[in-house]
VMD Tcl script that builds the backbone (N, CA, C; Angstrom):
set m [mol new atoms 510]
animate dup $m
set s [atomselect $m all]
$s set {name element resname resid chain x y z} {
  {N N UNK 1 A 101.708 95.935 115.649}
  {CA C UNK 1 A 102.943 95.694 114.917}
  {C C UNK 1 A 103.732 94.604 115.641}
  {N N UNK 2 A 103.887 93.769 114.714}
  {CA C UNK 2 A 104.906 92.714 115.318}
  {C C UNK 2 A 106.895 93.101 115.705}
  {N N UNK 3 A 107.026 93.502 116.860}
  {CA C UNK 3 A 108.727 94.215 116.831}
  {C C UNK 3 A 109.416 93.180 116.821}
  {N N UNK 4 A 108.979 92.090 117.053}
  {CA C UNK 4 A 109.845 90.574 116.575}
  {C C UNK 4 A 110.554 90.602 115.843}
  {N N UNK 5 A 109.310 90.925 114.914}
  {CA C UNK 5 A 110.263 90.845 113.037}
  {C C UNK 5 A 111.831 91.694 112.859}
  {N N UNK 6 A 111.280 93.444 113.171}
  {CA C UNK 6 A 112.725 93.908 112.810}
  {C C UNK 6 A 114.086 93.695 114.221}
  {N N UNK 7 A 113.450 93.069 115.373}
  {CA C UNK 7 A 115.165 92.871 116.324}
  {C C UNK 7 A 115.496 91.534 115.291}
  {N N UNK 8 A 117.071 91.523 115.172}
  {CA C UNK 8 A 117.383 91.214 114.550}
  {C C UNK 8 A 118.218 89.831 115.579}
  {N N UNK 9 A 118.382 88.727 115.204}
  {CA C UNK 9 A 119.039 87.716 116.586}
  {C C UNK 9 A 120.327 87.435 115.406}
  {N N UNK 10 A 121.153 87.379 116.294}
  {CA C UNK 10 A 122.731 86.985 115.663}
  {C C UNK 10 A 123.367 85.877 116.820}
  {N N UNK 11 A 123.570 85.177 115.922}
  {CA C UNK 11 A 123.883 83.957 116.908}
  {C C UNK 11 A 125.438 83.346 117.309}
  {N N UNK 12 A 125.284 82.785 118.384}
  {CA C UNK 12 A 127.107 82.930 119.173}
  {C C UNK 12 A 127.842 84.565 118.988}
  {N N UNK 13 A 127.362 85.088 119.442}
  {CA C UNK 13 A 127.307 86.459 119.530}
  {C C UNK 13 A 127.329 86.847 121.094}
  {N N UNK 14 A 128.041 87.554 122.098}
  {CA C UNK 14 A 129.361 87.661 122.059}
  {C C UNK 14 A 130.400 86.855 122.421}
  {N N UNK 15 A 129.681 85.165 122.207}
  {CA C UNK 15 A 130.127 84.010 122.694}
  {C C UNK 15 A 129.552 82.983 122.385}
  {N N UNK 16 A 130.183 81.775 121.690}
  {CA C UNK 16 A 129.098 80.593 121.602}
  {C C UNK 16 A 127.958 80.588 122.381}
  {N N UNK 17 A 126.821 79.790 121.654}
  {CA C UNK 17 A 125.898 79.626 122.401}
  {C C UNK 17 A 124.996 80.578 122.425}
  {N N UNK 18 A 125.328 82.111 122.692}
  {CA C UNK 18 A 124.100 83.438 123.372}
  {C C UNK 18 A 124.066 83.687 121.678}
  {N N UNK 19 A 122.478 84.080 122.105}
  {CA C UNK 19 A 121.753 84.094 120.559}
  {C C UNK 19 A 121.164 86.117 120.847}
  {N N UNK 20 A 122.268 86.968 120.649}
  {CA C UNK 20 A 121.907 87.979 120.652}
  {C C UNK 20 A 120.924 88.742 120.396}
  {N N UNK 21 A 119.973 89.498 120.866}
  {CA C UNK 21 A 118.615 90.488 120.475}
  {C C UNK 21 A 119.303 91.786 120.072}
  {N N UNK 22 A 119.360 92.024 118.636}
  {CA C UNK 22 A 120.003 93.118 118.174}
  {C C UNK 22 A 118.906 94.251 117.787}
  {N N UNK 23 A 118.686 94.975 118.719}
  {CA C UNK 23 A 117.807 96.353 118.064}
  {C C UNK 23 A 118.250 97.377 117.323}
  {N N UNK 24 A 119.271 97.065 116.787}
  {CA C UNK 24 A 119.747 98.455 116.088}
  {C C UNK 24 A 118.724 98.434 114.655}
  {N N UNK 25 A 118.292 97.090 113.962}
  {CA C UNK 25 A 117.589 96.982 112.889}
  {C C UNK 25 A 116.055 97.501 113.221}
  {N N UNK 26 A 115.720 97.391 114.681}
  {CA C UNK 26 A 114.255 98.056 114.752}
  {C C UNK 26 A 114.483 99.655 114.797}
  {N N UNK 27 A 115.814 100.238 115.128}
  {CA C UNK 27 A 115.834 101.414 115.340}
  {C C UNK 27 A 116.123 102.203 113.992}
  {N N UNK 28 A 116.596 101.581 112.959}
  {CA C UNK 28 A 116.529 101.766 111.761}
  {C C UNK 28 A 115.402 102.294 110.787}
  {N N UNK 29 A 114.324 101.692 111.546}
  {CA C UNK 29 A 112.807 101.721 110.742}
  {C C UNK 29 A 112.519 102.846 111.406}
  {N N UNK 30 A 112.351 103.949 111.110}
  {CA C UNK 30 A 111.795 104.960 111.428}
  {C C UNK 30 A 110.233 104.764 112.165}
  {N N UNK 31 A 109.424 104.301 111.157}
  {CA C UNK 31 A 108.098 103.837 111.543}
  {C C UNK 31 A 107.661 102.856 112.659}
  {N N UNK 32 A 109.128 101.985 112.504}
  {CA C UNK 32 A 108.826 100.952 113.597}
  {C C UNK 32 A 109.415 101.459 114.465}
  {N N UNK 33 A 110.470 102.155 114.847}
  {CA C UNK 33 A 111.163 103.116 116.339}
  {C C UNK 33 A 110.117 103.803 116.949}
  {N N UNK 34 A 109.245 104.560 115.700}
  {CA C UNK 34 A 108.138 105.974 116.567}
  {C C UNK 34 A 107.159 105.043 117.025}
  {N N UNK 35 A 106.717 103.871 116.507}
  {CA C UNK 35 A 105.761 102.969 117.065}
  {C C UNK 35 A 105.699 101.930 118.140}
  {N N UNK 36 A 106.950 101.593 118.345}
  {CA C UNK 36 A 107.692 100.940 119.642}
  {C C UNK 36 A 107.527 102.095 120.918}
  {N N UNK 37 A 108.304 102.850 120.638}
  {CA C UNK 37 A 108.033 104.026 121.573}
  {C C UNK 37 A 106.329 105.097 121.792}
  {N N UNK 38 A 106.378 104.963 121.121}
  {CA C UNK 38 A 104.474 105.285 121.043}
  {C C UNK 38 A 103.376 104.698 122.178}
  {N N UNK 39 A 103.999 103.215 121.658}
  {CA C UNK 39 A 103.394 101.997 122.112}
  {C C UNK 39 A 104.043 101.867 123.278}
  {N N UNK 40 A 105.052 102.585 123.913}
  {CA C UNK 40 A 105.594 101.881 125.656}
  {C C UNK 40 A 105.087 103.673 126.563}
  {N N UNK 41 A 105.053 104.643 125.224}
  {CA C UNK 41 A 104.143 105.634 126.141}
  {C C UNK 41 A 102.803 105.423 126.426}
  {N N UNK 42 A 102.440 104.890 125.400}
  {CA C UNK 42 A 100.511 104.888 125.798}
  {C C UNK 42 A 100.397 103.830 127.148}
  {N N UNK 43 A 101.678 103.013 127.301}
  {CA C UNK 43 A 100.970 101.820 128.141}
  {C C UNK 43 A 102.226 102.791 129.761}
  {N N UNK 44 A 102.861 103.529 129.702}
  {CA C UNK 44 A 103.314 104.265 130.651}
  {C C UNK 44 A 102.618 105.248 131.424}
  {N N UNK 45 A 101.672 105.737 130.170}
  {CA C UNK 45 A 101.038 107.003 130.752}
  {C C UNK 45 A 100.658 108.105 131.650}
  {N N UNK 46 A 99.866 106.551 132.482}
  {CA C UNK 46 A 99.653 106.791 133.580}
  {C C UNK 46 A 99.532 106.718 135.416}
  {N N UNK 47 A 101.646 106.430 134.742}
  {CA C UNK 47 A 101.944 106.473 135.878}
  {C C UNK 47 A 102.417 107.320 136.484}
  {N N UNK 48 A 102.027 109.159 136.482}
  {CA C UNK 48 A 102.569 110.537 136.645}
  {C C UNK 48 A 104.037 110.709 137.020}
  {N N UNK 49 A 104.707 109.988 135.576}
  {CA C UNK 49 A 105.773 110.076 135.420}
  {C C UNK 49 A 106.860 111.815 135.345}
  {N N UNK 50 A 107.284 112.292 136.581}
  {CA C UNK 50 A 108.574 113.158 136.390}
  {C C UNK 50 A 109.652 113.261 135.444}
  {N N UNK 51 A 110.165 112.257 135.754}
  {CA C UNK 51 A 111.790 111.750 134.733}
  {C C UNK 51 A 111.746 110.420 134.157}
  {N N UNK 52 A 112.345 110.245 133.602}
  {CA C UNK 52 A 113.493 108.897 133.253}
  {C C UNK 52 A 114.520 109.092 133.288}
  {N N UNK 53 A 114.532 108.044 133.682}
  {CA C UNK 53 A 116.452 107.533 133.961}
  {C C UNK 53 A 116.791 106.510 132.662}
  {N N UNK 54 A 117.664 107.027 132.350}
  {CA C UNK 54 A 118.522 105.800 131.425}
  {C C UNK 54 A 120.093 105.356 131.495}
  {N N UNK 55 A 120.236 104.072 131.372}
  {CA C UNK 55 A 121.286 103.765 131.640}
  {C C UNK 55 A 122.053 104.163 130.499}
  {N N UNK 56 A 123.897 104.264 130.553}
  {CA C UNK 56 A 124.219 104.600 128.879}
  {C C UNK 56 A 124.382 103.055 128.839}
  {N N UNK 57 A 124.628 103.021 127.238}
  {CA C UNK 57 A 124.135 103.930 126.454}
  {C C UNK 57 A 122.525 103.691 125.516}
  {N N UNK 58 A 122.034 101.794 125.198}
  {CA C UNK 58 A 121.233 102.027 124.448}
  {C C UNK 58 A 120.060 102.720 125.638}
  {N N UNK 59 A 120.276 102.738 126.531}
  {CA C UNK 59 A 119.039 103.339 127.538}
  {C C UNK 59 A 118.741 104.861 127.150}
  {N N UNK 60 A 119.817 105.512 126.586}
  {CA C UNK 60 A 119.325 106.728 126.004}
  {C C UNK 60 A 118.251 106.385 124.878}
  {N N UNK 61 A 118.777 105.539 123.881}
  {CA C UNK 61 A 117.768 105.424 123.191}
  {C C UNK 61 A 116.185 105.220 122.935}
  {N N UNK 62 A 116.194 104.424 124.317}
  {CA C UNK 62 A 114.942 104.213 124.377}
  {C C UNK 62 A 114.188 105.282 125.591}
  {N N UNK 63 A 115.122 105.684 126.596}
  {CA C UNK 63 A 114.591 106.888 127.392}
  {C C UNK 63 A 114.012 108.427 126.830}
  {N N UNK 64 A 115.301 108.382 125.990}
  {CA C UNK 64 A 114.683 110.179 125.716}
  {C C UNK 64 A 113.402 110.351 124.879}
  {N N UNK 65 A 113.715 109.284 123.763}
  {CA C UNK 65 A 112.601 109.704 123.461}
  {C C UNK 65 A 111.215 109.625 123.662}
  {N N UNK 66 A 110.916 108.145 125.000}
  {CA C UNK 66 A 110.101 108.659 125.560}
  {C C UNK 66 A 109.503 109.159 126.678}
  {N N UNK 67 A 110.896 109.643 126.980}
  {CA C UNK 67 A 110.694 111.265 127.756}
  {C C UNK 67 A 109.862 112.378 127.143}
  {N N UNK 68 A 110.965 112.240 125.740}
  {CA C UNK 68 A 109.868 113.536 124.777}
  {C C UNK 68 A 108.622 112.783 124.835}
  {N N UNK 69 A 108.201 111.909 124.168}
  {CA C UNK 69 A 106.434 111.751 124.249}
  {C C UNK 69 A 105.932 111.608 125.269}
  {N N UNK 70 A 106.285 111.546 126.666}
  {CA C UNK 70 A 105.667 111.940 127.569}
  {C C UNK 70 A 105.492 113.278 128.046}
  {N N UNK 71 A 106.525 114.098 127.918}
  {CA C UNK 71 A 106.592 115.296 127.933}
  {C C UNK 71 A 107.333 115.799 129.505}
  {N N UNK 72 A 108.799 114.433 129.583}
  {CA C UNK 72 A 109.273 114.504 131.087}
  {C C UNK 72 A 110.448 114.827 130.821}
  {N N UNK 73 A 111.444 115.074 131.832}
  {CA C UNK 73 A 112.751 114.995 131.684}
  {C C UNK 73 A 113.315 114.304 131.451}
  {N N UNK 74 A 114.778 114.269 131.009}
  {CA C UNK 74 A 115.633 112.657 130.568}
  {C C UNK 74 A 116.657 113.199 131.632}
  {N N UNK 75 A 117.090 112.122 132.716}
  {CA C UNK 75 A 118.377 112.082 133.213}
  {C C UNK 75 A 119.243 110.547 132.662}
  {N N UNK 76 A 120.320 111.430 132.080}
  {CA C UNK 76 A 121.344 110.096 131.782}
  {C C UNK 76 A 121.962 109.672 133.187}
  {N N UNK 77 A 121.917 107.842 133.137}
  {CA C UNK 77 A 123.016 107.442 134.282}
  {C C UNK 77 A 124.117 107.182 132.869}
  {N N UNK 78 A 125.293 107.250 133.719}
  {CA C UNK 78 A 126.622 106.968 132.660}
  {C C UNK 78 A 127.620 105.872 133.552}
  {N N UNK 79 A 128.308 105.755 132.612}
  {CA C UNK 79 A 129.543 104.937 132.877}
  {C C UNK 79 A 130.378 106.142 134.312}
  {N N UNK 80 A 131.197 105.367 135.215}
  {CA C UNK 80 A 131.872 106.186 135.997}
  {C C UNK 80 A 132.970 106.929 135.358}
  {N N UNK 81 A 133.038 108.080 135.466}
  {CA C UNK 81 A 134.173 108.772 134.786}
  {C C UNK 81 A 133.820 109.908 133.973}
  {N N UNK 82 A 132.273 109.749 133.313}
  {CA C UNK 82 A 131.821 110.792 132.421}
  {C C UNK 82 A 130.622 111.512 132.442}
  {N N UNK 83 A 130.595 112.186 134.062}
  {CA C UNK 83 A 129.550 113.122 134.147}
  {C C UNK 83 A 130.776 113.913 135.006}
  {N N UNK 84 A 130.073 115.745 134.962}
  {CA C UNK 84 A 131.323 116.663 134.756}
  {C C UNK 84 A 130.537 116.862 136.470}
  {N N UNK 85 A 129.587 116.997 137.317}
  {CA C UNK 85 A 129.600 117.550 137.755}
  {C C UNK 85 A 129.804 116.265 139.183}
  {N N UNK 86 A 129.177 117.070 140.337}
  {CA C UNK 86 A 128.939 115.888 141.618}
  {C C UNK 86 A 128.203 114.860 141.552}
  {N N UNK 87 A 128.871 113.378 141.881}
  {CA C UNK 87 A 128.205 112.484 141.115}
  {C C UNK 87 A 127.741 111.330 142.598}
  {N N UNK 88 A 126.874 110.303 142.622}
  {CA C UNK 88 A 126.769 109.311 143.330}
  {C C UNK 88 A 127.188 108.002 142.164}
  {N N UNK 89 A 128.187 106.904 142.585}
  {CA C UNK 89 A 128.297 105.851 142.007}
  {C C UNK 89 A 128.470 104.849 142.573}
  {N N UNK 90 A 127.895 103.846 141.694}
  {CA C UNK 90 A 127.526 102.186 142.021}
  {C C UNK 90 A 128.104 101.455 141.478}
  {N N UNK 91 A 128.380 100.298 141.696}
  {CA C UNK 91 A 129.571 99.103 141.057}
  {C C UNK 91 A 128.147 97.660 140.869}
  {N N UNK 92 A 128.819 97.412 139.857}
  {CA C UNK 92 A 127.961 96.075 139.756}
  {C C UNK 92 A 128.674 95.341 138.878}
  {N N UNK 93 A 128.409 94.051 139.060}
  {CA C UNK 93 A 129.145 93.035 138.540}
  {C C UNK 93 A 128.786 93.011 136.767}
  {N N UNK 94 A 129.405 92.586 136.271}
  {CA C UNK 94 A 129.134 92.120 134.321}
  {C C UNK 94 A 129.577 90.360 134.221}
  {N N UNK 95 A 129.425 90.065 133.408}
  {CA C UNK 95 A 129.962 88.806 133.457}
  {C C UNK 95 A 131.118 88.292 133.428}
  {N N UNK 96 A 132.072 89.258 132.975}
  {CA C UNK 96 A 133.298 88.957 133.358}
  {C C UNK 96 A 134.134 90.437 134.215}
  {N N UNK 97 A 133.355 90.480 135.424}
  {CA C UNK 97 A 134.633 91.643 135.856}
  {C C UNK 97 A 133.004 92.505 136.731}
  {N N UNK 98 A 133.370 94.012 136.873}
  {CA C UNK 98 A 132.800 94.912 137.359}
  {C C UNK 98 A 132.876 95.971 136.771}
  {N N UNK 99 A 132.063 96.907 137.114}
  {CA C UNK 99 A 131.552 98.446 136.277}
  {C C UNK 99 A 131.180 99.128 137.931}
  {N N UNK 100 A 130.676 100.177 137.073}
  {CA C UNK 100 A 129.974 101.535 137.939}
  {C C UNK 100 A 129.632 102.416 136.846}
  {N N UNK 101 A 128.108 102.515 137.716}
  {CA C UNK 101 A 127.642 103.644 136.973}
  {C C UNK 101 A 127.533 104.927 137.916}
  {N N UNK 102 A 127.018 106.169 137.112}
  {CA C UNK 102 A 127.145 107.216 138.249}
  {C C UNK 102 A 125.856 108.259 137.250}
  {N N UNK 103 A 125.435 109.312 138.383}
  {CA C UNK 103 A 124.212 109.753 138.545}
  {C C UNK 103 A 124.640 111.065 139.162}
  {N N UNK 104 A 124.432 112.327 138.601}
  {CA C UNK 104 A 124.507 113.665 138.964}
  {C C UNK 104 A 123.496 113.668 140.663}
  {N N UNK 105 A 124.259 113.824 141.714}
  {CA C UNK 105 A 124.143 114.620 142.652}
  {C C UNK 105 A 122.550 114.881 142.722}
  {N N UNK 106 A 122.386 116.125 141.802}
  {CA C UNK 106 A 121.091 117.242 142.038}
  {C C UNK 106 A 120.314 116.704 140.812}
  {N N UNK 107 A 120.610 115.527 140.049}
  {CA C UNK 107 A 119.764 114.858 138.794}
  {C C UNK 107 A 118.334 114.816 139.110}
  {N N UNK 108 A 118.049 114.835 140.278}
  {CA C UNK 108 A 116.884 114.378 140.759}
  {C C UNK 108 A 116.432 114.688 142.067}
  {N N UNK 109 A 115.466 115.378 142.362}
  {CA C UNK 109 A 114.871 116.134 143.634}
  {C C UNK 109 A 114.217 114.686 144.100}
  {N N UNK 110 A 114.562 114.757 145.627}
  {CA C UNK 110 A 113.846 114.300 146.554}
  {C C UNK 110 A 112.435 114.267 146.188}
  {N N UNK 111 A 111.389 113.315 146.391}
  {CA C UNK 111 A 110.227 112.520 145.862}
  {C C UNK 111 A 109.523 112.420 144.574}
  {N N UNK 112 A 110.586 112.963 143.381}
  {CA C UNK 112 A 110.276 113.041 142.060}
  {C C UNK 112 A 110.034 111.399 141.828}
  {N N UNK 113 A 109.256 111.285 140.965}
  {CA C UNK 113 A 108.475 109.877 140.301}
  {C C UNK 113 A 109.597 109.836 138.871}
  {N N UNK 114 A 109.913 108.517 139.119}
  {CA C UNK 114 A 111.360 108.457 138.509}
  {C C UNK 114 A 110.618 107.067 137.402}
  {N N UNK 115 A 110.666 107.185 136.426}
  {CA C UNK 115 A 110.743 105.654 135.463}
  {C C UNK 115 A 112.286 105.378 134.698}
  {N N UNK 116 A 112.652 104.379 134.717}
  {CA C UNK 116 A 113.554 103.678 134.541}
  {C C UNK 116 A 113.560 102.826 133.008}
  {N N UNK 117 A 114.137 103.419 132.081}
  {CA C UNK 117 A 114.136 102.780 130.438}
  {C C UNK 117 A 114.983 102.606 129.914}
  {N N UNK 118 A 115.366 101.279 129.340}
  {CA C UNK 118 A 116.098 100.434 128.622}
  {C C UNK 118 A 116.078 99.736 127.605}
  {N N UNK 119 A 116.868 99.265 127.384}
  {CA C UNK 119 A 116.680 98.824 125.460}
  {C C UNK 119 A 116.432 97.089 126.627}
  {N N UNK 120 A 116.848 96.320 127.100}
  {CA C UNK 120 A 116.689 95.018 127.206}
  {C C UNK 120 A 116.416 94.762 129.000}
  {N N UNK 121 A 116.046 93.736 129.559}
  {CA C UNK 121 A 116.112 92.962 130.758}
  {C C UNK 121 A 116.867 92.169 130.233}
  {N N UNK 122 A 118.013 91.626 130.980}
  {CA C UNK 122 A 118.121 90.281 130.470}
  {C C UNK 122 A 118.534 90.069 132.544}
  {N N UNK 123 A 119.449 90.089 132.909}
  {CA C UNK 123 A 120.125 89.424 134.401}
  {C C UNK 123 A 119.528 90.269 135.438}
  {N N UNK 124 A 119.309 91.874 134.958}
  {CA C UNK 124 A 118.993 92.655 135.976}
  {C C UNK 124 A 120.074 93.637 136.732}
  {N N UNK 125 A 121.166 93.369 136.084}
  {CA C UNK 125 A 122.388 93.864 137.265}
  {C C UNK 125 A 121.895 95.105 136.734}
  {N N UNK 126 A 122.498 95.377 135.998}
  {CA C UNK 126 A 122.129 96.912 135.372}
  {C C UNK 126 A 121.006 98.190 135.680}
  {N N UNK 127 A 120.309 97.135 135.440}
  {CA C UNK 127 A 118.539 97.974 136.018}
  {C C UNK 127 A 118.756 98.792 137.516}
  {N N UNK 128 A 119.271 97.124 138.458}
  {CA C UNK 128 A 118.796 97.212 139.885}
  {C C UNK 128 A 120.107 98.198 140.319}
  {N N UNK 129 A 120.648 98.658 139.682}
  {CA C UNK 129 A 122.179 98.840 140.075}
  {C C UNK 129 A 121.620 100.704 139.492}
  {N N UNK 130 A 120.944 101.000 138.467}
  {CA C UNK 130 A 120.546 102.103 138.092}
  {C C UNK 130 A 119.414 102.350 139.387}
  {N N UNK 131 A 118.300 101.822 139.508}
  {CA C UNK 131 A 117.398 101.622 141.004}
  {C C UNK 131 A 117.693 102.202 142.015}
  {N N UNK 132 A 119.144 101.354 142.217}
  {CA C UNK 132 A 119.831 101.968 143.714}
  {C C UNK 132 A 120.013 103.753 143.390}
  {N N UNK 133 A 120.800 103.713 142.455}
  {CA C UNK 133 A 121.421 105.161 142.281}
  {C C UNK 133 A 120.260 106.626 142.468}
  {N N UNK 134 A 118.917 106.034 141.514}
  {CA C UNK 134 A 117.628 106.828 141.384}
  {C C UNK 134 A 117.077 107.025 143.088}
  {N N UNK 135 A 117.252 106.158 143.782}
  {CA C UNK 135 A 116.800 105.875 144.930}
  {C C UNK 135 A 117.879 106.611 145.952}
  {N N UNK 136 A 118.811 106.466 145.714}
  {CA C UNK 136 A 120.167 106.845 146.578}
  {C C UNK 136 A 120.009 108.412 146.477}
  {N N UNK 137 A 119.624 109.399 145.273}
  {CA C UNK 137 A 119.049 110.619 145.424}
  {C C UNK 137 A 118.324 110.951 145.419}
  {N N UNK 138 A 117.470 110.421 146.065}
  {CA C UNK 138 A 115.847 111.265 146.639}
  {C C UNK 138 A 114.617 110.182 145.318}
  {N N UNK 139 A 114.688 109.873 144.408}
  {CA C UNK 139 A 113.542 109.582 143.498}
  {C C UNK 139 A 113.007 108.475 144.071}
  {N N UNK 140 A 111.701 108.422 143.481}
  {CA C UNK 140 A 110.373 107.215 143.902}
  {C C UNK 140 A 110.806 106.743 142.671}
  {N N UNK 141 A 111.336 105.445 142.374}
  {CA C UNK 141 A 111.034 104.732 141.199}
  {C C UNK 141 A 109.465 103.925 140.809}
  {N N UNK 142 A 108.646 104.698 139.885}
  {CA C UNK 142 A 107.348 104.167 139.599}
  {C C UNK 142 A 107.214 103.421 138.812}
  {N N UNK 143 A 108.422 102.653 138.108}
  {CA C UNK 143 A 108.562 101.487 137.049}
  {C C UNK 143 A 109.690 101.112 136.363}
  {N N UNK 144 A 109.712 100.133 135.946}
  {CA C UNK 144 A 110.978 100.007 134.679}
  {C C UNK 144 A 110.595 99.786 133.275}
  {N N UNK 145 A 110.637 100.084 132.567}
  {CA C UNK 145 A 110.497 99.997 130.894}
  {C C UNK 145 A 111.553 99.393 129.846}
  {N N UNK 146 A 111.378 98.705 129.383}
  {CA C UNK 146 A 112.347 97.804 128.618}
  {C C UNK 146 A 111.578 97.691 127.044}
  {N N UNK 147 A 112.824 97.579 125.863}
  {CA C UNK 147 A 111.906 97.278 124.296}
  {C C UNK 147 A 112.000 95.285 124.856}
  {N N UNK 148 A 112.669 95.166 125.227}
  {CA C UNK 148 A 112.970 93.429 125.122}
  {C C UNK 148 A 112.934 92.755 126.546}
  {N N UNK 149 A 112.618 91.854 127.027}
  {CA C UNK 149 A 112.919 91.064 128.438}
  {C C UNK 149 A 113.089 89.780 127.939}
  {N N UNK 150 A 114.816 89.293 128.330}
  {CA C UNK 150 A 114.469 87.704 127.935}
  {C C UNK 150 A 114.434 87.214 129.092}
  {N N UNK 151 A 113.205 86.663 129.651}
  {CA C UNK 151 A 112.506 85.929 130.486}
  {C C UNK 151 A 113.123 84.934 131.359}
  {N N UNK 152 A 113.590 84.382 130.439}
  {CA C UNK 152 A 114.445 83.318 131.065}
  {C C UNK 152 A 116.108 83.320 131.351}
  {N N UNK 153 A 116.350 84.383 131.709}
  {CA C UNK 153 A 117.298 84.848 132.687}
  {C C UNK 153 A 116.707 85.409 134.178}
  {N N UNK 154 A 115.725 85.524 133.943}
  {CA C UNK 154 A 115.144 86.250 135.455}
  {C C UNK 154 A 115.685 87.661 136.242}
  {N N UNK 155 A 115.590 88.501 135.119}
  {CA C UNK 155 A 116.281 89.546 135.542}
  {C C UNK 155 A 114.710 90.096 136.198}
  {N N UNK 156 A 113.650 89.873 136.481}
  {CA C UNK 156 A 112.725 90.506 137.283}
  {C C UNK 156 A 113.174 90.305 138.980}
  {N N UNK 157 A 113.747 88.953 139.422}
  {CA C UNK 157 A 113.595 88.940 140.424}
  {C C UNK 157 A 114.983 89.806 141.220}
  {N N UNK 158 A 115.878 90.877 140.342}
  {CA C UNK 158 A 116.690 92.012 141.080}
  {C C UNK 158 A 116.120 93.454 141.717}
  {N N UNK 159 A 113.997 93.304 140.620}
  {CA C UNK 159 A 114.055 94.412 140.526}
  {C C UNK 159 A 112.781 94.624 142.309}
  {N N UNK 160 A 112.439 93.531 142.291}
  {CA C UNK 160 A 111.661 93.595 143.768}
  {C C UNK 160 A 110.318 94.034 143.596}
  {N N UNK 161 A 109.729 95.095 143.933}
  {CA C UNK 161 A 108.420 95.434 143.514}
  {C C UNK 161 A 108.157 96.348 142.423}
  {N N UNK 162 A 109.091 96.890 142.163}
  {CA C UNK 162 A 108.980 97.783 141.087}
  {C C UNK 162 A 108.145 97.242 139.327}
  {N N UNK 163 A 106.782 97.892 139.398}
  {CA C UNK 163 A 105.885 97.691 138.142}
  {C C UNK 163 A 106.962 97.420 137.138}
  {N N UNK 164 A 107.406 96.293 135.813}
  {CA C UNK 164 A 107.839 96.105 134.901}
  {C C UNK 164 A 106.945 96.172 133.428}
  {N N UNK 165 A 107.252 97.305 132.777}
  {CA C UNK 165 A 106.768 96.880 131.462}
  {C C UNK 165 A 107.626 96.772 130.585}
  {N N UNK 166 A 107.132 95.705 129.581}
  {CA C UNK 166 A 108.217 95.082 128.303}
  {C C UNK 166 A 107.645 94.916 127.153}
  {N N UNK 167 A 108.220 95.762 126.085}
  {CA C UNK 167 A 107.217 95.271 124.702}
  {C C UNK 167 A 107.390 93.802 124.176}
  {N N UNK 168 A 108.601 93.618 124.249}
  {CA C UNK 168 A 109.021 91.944 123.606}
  {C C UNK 168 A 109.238 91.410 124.626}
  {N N UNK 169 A 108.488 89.972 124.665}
  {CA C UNK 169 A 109.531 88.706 125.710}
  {C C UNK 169 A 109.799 87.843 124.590}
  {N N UNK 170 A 111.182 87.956 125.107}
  {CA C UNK 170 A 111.807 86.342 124.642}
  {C C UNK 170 A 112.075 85.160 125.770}
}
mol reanalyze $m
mol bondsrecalc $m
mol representation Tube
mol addrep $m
């Protein structure tokens, strides 16, 4: 299946110039969502994946569910402010300003095999900034998973050795 077709690009989007990768139109297609995700489990498989981590929010989207087809846990990372219990948090830059994300405490046992899933690569802050956090409580990160990588931002070189798989490059 070509997932080209349904991301949808909107252009000068959220600023002249950036030619946006909009997945909400692939997530629409029922057929094409279960087959995107299908298609990033069969090629995940077998890496005796524990958890995923997802960043909020489209990282839920593309984490849980294939958490469910792997048959692993989903830990959400969130924005700072909206997890109830003991949290570890990280700051990372955005393009205009700074964030933090944060990660339950006990989310994750010491040497659990952790994969890392997201709706896009594009700079990397995000990923490597989720990385630290997975890492900061005990997890082995055994990969990152992305529906999109646009290439030519170079968001691979935040993530260091960590295996990358990507269904789309742009």
């Amino acid at each position: 299946m070509d997932f080209k077709e349904k991301i949808r690009v909107i252009h000068d989007f959220p600023q002249p110039g950036v030619r946006f990768k909009d997945i909400t139109t692939l997530l629409q297609d029922g057929a094409c969502y279960k087959a995107a995700i299908d298609q990033m489990a069969s090629e995940l498989q077998g890496l005796n994946i524990d958890l995923i981590a997802g960043p909020e929010a489209r990282g839920f989207v593309v984490g849980a569910p294939l958490a469910y087809a792997l048959g692993t846990g989903f830990v959400p990372v969130r924005k700072a402010g909206k997890l109830p219990g003991e949290v570890v948090e990280a700051e990372y830059d955005l393009e205009y300003g700074k964030s933090k994300l944060a990660i339950h405490r006990d989310a994750i046992q010491p040497g659990q095999r952790v994969l890392i899933a997201d709706d896009l690569l594009a700079t990397g802050g995000t990923i490597s900034t989720t990385v630290d956090l997975v890492e900061r409580v005990g997890g082995e990160v055994v990969g990152v998973a992305f529906l999109i990588e646009l290439t030519y931002l170079n968001g691979r070189d935040k993530l260091g050795d960590h295996p990358i798989f990507t269904l789309v490059q742009y």
